[in-house]
Biopython code that builds the backbone (N, CA, C, O; Angstrom):
import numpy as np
from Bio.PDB.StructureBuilder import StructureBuilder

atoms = [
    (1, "UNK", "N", (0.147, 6.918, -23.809)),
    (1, "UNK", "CA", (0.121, 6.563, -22.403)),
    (1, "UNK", "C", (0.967, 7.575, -21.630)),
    (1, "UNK", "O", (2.139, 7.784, -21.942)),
    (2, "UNK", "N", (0.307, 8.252, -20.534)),
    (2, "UNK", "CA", (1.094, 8.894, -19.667)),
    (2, "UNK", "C", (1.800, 8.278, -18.640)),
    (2, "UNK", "O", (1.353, 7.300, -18.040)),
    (3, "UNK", "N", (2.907, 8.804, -18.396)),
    (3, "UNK", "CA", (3.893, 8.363, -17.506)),
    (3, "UNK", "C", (4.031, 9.536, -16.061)),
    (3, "UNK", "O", (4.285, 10.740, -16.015)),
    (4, "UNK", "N", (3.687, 8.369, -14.851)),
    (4, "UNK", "CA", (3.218, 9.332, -13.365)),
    (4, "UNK", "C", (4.476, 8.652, -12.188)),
    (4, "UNK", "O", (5.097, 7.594, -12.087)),
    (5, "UNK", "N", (4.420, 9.539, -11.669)),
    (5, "UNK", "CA", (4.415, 8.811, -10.044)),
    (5, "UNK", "C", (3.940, 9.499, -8.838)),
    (5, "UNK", "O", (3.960, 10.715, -8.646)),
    (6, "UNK", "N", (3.645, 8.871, -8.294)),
    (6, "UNK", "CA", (3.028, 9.434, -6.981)),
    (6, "UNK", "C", (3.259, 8.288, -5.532)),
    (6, "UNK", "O", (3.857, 7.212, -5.552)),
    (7, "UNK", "N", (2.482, 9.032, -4.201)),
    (7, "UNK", "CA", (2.935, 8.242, -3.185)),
    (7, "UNK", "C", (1.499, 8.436, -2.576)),
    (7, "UNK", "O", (0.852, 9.436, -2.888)),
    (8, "UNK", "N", (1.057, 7.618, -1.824)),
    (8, "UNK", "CA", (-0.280, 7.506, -1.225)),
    (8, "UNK", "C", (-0.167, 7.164, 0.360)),
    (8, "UNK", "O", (0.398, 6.070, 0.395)),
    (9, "UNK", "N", (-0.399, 7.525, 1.486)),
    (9, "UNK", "CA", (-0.776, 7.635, 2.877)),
    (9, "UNK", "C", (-2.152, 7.144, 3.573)),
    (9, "UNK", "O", (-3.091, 7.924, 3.730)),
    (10, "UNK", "N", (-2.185, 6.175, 3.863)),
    (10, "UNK", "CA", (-3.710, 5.872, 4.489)),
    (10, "UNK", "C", (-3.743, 5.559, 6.047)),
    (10, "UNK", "O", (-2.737, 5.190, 6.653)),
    (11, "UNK", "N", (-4.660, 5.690, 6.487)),
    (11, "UNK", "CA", (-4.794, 5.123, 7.974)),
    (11, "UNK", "C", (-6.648, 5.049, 8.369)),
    (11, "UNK", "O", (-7.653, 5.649, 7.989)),
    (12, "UNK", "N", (-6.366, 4.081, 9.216)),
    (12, "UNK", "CA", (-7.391, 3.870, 10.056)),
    (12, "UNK", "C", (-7.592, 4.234, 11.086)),
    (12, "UNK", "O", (-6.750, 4.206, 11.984)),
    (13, "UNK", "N", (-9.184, 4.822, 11.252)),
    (13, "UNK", "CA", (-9.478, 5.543, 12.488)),
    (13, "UNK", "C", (-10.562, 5.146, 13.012)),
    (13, "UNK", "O", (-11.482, 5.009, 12.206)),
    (14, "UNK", "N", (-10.810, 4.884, 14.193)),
    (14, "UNK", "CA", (-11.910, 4.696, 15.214)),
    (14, "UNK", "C", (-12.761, 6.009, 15.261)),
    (14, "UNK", "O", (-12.452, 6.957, 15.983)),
    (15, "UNK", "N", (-14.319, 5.992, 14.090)),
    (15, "UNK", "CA", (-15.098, 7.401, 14.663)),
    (15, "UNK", "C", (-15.437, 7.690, 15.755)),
    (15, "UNK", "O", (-15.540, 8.916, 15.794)),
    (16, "UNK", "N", (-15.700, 7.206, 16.787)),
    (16, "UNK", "CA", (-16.015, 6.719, 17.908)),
    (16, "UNK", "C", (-15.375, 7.736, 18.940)),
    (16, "UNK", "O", (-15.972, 8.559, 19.635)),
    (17, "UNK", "N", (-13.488, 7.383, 18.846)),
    (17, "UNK", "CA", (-12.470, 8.136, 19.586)),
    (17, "UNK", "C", (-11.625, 8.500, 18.997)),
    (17, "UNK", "O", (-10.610, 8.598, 19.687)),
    (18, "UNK", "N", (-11.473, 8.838, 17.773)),
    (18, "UNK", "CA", (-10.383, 9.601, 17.059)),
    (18, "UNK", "C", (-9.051, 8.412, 17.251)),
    (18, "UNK", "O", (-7.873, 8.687, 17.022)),
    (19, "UNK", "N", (-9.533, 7.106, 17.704)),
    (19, "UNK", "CA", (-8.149, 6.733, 17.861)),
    (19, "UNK", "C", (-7.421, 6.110, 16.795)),
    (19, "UNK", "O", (-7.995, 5.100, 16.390)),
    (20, "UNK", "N", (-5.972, 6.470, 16.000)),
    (20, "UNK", "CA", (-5.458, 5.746, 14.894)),
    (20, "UNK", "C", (-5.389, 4.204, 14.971)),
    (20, "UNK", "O", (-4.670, 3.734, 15.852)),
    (21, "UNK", "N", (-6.146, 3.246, 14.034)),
    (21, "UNK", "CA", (-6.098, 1.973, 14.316)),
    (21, "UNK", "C", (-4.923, 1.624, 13.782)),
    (21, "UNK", "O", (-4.162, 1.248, 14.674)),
    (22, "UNK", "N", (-4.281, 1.570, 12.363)),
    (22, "UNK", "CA", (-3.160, 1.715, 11.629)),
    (22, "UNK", "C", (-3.298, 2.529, 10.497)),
    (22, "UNK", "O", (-4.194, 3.139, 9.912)),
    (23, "UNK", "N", (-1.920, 2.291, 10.379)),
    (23, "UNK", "CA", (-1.727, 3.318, 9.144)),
    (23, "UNK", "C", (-0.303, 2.929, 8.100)),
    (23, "UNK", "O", (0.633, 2.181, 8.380)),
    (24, "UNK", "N", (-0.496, 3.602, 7.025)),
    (24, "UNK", "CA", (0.654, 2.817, 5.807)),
    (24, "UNK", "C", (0.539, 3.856, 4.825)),
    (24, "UNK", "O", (-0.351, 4.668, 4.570)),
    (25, "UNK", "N", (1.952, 3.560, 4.222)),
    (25, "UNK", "CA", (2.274, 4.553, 3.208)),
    (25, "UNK", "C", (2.673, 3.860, 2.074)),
    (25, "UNK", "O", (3.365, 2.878, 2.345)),
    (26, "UNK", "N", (2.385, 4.121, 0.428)),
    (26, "UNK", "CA", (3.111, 3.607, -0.342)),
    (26, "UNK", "C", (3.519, 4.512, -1.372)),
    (26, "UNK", "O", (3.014, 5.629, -1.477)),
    (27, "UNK", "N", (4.471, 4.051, -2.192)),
    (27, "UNK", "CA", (5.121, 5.153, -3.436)),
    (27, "UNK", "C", (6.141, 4.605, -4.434)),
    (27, "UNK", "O", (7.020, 3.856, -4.009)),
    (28, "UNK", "N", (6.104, 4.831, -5.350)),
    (28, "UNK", "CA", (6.769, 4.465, -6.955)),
    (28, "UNK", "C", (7.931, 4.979, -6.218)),
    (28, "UNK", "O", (7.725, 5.777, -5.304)),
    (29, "UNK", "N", (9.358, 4.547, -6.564)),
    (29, "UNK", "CA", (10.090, 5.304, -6.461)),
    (29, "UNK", "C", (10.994, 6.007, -7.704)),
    (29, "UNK", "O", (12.111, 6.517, -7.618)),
    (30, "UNK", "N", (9.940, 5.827, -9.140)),
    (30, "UNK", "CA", (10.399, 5.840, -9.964)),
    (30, "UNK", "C", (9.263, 5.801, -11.078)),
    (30, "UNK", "O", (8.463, 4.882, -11.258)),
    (31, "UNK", "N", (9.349, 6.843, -11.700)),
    (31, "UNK", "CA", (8.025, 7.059, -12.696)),
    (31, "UNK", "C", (7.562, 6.070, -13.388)),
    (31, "UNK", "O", (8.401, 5.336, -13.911)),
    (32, "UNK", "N", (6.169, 5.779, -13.581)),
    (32, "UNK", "CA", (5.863, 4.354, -14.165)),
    (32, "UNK", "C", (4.595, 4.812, -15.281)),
    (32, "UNK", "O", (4.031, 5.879, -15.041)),
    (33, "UNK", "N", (4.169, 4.045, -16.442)),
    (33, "UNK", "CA", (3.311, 3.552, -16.742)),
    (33, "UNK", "C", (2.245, 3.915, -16.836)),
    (33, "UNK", "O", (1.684, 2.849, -16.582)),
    (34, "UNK", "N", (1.181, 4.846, -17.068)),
    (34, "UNK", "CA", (-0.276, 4.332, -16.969)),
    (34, "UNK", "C", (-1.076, 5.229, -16.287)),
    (34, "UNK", "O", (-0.504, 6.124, -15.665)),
    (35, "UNK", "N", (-2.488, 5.164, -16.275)),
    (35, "UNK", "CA", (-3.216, 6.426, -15.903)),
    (35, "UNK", "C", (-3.016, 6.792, -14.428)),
    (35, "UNK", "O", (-2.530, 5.887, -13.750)),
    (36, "UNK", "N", (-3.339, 8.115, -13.705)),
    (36, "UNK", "CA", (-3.224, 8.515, -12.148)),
    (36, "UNK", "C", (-4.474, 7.550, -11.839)),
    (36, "UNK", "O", (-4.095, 6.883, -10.876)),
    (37, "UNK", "N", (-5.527, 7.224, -12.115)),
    (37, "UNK", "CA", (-6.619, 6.173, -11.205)),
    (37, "UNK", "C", (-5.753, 4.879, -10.882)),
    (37, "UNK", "O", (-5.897, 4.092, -9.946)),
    (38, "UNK", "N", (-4.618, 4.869, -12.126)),
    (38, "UNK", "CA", (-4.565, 2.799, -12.033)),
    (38, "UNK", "C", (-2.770, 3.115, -10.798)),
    (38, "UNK", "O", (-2.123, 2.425, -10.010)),
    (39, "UNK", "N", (-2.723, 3.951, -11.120)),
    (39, "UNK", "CA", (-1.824, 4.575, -10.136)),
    (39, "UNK", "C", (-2.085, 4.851, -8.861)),
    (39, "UNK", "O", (-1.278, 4.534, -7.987)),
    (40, "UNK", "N", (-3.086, 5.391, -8.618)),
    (40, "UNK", "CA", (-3.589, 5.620, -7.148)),
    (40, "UNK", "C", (-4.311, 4.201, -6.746)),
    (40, "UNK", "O", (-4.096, 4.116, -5.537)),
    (41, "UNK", "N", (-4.912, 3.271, -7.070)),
    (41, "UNK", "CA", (-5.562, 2.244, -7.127)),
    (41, "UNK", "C", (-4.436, 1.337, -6.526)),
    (41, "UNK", "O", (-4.494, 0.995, -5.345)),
    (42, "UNK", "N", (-3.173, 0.860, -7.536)),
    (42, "UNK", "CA", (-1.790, 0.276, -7.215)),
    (42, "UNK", "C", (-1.678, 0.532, -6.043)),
    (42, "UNK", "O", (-1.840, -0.277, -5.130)),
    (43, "UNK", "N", (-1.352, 1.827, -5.920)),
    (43, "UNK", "CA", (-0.515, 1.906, -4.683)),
    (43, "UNK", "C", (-1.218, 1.496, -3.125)),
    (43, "UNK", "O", (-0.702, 0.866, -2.202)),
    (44, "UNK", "N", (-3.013, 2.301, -3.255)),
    (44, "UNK", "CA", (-3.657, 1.968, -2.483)),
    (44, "UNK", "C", (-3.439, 0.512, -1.822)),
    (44, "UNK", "O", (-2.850, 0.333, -0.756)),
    (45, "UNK", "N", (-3.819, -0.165, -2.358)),
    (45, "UNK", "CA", (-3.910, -1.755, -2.595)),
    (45, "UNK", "C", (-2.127, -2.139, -1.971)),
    (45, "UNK", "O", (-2.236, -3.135, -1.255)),
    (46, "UNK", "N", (-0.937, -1.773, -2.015)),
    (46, "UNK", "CA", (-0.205, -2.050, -1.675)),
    (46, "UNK", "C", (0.050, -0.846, -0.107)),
    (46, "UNK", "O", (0.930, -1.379, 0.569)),
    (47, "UNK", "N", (-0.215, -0.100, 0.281)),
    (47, "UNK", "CA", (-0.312, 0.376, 1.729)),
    (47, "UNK", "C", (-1.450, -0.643, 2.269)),
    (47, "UNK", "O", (-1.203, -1.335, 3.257)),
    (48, "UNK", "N", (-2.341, -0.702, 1.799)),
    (48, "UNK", "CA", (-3.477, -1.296, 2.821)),
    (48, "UNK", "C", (-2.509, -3.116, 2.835)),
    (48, "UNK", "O", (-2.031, -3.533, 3.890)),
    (49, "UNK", "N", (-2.447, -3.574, 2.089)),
    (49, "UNK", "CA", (-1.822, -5.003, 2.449)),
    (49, "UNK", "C", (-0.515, -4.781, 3.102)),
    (49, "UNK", "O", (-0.057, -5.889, 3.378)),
    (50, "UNK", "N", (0.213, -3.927, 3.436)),
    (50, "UNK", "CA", (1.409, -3.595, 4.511)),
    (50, "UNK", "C", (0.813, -3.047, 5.473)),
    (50, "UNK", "O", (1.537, -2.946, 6.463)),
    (51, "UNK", "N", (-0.391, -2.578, 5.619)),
    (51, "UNK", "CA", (-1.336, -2.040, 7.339)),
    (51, "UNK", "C", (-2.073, -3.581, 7.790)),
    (51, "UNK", "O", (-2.051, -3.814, 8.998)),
    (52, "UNK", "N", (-2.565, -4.385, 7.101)),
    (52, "UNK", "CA", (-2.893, -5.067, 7.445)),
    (52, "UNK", "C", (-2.139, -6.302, 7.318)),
    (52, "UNK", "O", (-2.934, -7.242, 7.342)),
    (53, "UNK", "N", (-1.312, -6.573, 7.232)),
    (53, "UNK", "CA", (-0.202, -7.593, 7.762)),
    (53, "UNK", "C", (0.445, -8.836, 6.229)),
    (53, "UNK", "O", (1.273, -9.747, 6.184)),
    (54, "UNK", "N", (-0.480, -8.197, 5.215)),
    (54, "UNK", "CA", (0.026, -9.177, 3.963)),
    (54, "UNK", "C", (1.307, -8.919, 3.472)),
    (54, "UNK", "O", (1.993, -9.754, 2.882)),
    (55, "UNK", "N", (1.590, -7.919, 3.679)),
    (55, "UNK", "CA", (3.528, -7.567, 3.160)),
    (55, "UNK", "C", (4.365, -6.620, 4.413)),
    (55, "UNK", "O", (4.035, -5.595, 5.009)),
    (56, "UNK", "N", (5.470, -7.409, 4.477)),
    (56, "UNK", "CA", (6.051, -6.676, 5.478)),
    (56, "UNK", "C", (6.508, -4.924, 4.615)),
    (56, "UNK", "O", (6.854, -4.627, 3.472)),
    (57, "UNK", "N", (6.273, -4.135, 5.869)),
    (57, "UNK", "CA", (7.286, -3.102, 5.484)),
    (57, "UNK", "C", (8.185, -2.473, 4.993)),
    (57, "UNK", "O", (9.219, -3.136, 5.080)),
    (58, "UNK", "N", (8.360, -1.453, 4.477)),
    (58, "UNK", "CA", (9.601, -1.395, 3.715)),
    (58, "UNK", "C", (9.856, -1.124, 1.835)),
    (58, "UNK", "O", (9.044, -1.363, 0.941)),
    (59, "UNK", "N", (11.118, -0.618, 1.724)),
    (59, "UNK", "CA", (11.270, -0.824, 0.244)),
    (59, "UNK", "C", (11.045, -2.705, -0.220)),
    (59, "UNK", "O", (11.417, -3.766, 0.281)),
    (60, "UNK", "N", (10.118, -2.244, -1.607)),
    (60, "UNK", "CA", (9.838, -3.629, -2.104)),
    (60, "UNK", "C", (9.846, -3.510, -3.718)),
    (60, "UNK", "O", (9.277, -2.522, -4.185)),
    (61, "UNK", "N", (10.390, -4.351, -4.532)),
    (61, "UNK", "CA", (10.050, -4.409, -5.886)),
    (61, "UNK", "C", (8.865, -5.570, -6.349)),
    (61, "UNK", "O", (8.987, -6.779, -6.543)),
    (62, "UNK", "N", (7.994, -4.916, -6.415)),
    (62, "UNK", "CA", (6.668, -5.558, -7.010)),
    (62, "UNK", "C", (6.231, -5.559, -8.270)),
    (62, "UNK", "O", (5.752, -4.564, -8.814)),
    (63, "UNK", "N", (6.340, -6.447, -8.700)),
    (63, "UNK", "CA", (5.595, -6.132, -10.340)),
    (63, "UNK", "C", (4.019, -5.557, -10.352)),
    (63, "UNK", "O", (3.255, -6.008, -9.499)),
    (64, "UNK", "N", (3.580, -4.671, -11.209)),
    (64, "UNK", "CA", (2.465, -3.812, -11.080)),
    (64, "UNK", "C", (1.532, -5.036, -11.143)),
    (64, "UNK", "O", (0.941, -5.389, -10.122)),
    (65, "UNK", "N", (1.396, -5.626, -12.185)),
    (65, "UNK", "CA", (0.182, -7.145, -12.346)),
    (65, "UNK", "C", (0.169, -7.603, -10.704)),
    (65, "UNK", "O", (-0.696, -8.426, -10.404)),
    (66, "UNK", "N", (0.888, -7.221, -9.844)),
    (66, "UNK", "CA", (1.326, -8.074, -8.430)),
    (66, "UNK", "C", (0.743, -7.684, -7.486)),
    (66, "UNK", "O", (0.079, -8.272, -6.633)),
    (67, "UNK", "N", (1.022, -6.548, -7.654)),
    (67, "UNK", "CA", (0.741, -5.263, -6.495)),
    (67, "UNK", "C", (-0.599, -5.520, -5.650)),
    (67, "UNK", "O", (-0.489, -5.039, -4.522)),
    (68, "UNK", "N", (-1.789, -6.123, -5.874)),
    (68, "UNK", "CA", (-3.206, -6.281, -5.226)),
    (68, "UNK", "C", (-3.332, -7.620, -5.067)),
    (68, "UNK", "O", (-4.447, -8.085, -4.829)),
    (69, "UNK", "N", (-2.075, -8.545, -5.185)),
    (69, "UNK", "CA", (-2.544, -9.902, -5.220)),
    (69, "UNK", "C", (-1.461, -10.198, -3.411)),
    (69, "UNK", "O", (-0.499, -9.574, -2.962)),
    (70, "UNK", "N", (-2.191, -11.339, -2.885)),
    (70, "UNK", "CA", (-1.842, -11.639, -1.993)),
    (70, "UNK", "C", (-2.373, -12.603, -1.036)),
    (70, "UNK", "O", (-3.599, -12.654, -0.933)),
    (71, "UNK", "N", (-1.865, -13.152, -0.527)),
    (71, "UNK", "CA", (-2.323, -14.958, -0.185)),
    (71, "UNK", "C", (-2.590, -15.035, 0.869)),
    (71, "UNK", "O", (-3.500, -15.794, 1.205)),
    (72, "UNK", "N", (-1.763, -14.130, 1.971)),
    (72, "UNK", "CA", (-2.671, -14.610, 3.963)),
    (72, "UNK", "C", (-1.785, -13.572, 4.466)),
    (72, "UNK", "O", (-0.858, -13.099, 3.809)),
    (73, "UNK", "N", (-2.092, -13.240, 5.626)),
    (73, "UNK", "CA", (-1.254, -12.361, 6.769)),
    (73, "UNK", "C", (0.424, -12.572, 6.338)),
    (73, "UNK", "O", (0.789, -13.240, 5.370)),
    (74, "UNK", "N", (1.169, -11.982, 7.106)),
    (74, "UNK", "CA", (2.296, -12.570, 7.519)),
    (74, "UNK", "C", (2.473, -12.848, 9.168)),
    (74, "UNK", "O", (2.015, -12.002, 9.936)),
    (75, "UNK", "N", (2.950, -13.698, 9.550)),
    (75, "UNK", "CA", (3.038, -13.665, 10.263)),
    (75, "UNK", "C", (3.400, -12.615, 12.203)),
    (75, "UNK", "O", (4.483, -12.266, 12.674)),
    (76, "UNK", "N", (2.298, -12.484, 12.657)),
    (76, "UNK", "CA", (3.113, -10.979, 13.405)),
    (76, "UNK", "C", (4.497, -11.550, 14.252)),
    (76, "UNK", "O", (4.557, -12.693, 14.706)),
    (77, "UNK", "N", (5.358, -10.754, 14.349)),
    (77, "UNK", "CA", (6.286, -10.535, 15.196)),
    (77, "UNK", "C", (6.057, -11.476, 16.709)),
    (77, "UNK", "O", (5.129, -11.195, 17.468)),
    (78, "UNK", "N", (7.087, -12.668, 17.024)),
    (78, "UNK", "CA", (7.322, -13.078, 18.850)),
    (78, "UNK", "C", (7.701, -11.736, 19.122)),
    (78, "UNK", "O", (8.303, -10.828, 18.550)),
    (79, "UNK", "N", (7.100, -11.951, 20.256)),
    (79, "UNK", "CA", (7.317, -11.398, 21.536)),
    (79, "UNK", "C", (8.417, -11.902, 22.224)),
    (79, "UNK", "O", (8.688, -11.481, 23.349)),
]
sb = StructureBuilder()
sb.init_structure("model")
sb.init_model(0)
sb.init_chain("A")
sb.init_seg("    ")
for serial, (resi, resn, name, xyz) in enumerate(atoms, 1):
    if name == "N":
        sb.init_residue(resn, " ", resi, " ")
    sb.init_atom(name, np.array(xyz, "f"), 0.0, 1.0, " ", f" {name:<3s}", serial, name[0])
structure = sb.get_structure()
């Protein structure tokens, strides 16, 4: 088994008008485990659920089995 890390960047765009809808970043901060697909896959799966509102922002310790699982929004921010 090879041992990787990497960091992944995504965002959403309107073809329409170039306009950024959101966008999210994620990254190991610490070499892990397992092939670059199940690696890029992980991480994917954890930027897109912090762009779209299932995990807040930020440093997080997630167990890898964890990483794509997730139950509803979080709540957005009062105004």
């Amino acid at each position: 088994m090879s041992i990787h890390s990497g960091a992944v960047a995504i965002r959403g765009v309107d073809v329409e008008t170039g306009e950024i809808l959101w966008n999210a970043t994620a990254r190991f901060t610490r070499q892990v485990p397992g092939s670059p697909e199940d690696l890029l896959m992980k991480l994917t799966c954890q930027a897109l659920a912090t762009a779209w509102g299932f995990r807040p922002p930020g440093g997080q310790a997630i167990p890898s089995q964890s990483m794509c699982a997730a139950d509803k929004p979080i709540a957005p921010d009062s105004p």
